[in-house]
C-alpha positions in Angstrom: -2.0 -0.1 8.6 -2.2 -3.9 8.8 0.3 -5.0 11.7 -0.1 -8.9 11.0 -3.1 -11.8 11.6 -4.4 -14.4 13.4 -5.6 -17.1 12.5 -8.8 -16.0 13.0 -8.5 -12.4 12.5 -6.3 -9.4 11.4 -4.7 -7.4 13.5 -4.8 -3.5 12.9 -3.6 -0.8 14.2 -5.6 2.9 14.0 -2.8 5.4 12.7 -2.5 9.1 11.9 -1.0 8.2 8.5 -0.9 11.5 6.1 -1.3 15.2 7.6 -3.0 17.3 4.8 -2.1 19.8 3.6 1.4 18.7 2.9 4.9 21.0 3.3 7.8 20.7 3.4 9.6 19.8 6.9 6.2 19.1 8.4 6.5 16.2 10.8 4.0 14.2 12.9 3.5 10.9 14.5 1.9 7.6 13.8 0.2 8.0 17.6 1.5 3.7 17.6 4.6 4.1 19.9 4.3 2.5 23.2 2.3 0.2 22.1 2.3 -3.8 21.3 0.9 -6.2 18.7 0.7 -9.5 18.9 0.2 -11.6 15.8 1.2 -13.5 13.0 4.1 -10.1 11.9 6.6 -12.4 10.6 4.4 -13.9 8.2 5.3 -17.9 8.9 1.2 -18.6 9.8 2.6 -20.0 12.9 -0.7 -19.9 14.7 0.2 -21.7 17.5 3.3 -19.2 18.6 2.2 -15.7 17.4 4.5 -13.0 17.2 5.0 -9.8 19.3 5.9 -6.5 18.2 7.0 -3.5 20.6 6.5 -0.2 18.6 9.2 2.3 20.7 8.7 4.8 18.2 7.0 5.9 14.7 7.4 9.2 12.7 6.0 10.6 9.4 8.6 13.8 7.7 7.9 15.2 4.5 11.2 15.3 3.0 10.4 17.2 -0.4 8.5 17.9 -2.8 9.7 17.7 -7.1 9.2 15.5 -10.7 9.1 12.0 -10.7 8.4 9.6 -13.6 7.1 6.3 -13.5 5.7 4.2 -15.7 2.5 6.0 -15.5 3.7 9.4 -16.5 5.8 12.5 -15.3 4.2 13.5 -12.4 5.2 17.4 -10.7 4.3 18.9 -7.4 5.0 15.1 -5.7 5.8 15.3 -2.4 8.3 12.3 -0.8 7.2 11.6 2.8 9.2 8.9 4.9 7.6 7.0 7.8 10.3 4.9 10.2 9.0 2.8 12.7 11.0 1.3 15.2 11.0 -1.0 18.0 11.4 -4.8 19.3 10.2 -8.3 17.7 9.9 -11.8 19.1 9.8 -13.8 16.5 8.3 -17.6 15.7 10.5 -17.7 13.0 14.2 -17.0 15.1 12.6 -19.3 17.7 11.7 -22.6 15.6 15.7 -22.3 14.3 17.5 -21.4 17.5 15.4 -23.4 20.3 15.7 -19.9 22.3 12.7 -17.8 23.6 15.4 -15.3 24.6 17.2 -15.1 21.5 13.7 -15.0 19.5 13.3 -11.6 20.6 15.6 -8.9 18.0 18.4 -6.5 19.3 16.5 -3.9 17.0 14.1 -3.6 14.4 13.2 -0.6 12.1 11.4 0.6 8.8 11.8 3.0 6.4 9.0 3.0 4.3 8.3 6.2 1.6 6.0 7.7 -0.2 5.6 9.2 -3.5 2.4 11.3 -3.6 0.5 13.3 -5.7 -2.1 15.8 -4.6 -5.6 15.0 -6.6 -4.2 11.4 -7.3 -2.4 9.5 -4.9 0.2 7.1 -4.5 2.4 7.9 -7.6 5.2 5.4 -5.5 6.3 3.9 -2.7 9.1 1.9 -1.3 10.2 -0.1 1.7 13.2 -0.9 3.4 13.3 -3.3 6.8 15.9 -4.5 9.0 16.5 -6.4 11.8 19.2 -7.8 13.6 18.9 -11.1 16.4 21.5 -12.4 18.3 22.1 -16.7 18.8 25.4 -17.3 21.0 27.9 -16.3 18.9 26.0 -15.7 15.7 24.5 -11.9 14.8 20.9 -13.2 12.5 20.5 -10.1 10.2 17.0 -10.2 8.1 16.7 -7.7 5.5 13.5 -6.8 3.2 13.0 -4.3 0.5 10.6 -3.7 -2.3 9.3 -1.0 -4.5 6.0 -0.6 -6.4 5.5 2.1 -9.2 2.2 3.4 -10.4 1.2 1.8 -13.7 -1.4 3.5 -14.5 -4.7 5.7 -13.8 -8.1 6.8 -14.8 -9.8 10.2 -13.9 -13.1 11.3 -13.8 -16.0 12.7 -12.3 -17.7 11.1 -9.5 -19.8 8.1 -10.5 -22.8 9.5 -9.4 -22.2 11.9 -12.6 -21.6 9.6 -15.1 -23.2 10.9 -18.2 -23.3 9.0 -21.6 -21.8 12.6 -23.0 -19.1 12.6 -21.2 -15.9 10.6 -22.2 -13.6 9.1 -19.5 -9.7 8.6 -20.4 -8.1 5.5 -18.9 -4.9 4.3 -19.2 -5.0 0.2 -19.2 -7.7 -0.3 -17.0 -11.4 0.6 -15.3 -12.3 0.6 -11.7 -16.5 0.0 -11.1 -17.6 0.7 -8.2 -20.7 -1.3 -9.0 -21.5 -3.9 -11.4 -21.1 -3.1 -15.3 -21.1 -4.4 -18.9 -18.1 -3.1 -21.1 -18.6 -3.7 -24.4 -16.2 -2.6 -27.6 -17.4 -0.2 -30.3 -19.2 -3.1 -32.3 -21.4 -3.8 -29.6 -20.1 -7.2 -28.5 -19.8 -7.6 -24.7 -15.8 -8.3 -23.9 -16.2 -8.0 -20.0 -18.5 -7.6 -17.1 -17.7 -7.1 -13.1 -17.1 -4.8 -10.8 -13.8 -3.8 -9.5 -10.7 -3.3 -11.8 -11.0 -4.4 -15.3 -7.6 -4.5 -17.8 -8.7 -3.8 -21.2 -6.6 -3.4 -24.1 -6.5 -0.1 -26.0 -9.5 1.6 -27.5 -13.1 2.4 -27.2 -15.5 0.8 -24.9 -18.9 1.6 -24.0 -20.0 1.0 -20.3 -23.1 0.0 -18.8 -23.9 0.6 -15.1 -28.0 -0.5 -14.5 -29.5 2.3 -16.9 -26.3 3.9 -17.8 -24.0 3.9 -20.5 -20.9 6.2 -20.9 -18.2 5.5 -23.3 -14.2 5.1 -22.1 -10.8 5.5 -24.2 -8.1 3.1 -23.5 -4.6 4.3 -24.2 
């Protein structure tokens, strides 16, 4: 979990993030609260008047488990997990617009932040939600923050190290190399080369990795 940077560096925190094997009603803790950060949280790159943020307590609940249907596919047995984090924040930000060290720091801040995910694959979801709330004289400063992100799409396969040019691999918009490769299309004319993830539009591709080849299937 990255809690904010430096200028110089980023500032990280070492959390107990997901407790396998997952049920229902299970809780645990981020192991976080009590503690403070000190960095650039509110994202302004004011490097010069970092922020601070007092974690007074973190939780992970696994709230269910059931279908959910994203633009990658219908996905069962997904578990929804929440995380809240709460706590304190002194802000660069409040402080450059109200003149007031005092009033920089928040009357509350919290984070609900959940996730969608799929045994054997992953993230299938996730959302956030953040709020927090300052106080300026006679003027409450709320700052809210959401976002969402859905899983687009995904490839399976065996590990690398098994690649064989026998086997077919099924991927749905894009390839993820590990290591440098060659794709080329069923003509044999080379259309990409990297490593990393690679969008490719739908068909058949051949891929080379040093001495081997294996073919893939776009959909």
């Amino acid at each position: 979990m990255v809690i904010g940077r430096t200028s110089s560096s980023t500032v990280k925190a070492s959390v107990r993030a997901l407790l396998t094997p997952f049920s229902v009603g299970n809780s645990w803790t981020l192991g976080i609260a009590g503690n403070t950060y000190v960095a650039d949280i509110d994202g302004d790159t004011n490097w010069t008047a970092l922020d601070t943020f007092v974690v007074t307590k973190d939780s992970m609940y696994v709230v269910s488990m059931g279908t959910i249907s994203v633009p990658g596919g219908t996905f069962d047995s997904v578990y929804t997990i929440r995380l809240r984090l709460e706590g304190r924040m002194w802000s660069s930000i409040v402080y450059s617009r109200t003149g007031s060290s005092s009033a920089a720091w928040s009357d509350t801040l919290y984070r609900d932040y959940y996730i969608y995910w799929r045994p054997h694959l992953g993230y299938v979801k996730d959302s956030a939600f953040q709020y927090g709330k300052w106080h300026y004289l006679f003027v409450n400063i709320r700052v809210y923050f959401w976002e969402t992100s859905l899983l687009e799409g995904y490839w399976t396969s065996l590990a690398e190290r098994t690649y064989d040019r026998e086997k077919n691999l099924i991927s749905k918009g894009y390839i993820d190399l590990s290591e440098f490769g060659r794709i080329y299309d069923i003509t044999g004319k080379k259309v990409a080369e990297g490593k990393g993830k690679i969008y490719l539009k739908k068909g058949v591709y051949f891929v080379q990795i040093g001495g081997r080849k294996y073919k893939i299937i776009v959909r």
